[in-house]
C-alpha positions as a LaTeX table, in Angstrom:
\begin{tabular}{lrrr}
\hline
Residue & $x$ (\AA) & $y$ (\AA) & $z$ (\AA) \\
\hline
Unk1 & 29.34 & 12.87 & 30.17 \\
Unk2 & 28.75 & 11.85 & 26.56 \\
Unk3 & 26.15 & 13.67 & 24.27 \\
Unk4 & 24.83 & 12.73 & 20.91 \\
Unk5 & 22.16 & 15.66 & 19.68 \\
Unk6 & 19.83 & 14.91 & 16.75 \\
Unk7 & 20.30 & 17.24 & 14.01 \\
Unk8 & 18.89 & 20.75 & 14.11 \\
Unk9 & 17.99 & 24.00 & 12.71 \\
Unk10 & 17.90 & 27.28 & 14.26 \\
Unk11 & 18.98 & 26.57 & 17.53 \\
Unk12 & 16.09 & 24.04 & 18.21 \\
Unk13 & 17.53 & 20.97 & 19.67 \\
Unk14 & 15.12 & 17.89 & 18.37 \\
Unk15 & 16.97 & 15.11 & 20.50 \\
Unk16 & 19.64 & 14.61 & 22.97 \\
Unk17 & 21.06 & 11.03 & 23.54 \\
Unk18 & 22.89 & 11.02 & 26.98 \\
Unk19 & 25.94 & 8.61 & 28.59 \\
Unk20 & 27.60 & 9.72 & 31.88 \\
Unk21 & 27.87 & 7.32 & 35.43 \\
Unk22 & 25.20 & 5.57 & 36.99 \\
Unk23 & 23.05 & 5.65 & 34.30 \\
Unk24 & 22.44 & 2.45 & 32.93 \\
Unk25 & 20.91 & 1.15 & 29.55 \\
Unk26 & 17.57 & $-0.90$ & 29.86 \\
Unk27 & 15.39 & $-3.05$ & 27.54 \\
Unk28 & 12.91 & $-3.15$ & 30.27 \\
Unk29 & 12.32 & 0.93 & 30.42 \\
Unk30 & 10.31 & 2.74 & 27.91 \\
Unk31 & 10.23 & 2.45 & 24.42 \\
Unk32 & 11.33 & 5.84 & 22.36 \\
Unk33 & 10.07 & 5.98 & 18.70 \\
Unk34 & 11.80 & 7.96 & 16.19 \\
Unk35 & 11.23 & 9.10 & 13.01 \\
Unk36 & 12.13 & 6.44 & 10.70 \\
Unk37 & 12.49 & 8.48 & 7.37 \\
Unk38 & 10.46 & 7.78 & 4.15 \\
Unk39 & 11.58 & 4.09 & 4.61 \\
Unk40 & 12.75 & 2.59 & 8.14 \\
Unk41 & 14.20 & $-0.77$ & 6.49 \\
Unk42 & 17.20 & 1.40 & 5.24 \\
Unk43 & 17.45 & 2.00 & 9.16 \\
Unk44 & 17.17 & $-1.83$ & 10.24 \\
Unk45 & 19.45 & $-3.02$ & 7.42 \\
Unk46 & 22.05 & $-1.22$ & 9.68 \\
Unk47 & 21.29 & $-2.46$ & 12.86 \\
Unk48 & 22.64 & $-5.84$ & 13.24 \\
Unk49 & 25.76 & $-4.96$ & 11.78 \\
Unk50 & 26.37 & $-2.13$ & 14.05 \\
Unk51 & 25.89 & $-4.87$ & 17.39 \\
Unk52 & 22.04 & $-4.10$ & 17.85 \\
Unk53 & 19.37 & $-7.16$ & 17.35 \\
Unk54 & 15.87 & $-6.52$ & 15.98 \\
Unk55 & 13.07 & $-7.54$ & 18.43 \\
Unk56 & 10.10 & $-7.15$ & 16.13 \\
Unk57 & 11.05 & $-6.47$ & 12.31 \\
Unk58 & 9.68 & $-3.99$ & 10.11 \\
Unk59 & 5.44 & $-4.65$ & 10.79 \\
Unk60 & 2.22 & $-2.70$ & 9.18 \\
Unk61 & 0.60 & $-0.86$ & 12.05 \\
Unk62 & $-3.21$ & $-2.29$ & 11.87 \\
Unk63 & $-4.64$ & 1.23 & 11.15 \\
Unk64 & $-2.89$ & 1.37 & 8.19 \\
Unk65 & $-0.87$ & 4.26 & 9.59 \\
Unk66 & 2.18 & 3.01 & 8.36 \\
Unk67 & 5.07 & 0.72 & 9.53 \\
Unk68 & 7.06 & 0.21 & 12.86 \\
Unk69 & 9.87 & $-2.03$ & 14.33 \\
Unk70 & 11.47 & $-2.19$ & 17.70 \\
Unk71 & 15.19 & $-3.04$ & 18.18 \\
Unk72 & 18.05 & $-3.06$ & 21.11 \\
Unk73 & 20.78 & $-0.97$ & 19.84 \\
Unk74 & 24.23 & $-1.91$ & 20.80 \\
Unk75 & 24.48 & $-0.61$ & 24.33 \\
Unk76 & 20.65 & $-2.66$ & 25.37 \\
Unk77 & 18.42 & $-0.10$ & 24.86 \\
Unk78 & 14.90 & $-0.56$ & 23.18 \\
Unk79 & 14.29 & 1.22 & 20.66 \\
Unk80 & 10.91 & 2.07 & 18.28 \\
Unk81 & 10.61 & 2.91 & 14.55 \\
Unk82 & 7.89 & 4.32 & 12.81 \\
Unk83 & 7.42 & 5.10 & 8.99 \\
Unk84 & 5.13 & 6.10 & 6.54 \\
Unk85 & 6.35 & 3.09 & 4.27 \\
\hline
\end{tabular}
């Protein structure tokens, strides 16, 4: 098994990103949204280079909430953004 945890503070574990057999990545699952920082176009600059494609680019949520985007990262999973700018 493979395991990628999100950082942390004080022994509280904020995200765990799991690989091991028979699990298998999907675009057709659910969509996980994560914290895209101040800015998420510093995130989705990245993604293409790093083998994932951008499904829906960086868009202003219609109750002015702030922005999102969705993306497949390299192994096929979808992927959500959301940021205040």
């Amino acid at each position: 098994m493979e395991m990628g945890l999100f950082p942390y503070q004080n022994q509280m574990v904020t995200g765990v990103i799991m690989k091991t057999e028979g699990y298998e990545p999907s675009a057709k699952g659910i969509t996980i949204y994560l914290n895209g920082g101040d800015n998420l176009q510093i995130i989705l600059d990245k993604i293409e280079g790093n083998g994932g494609k951008i499904i829906i680019p960086k868009t202003h949520h219609a109750d002015e909430s702030g922005y999102f985007a969705i993306f497949h990262d390299s192994e096929g999973n979808k992927i959500g953004l959301h940021s205040p700018n």
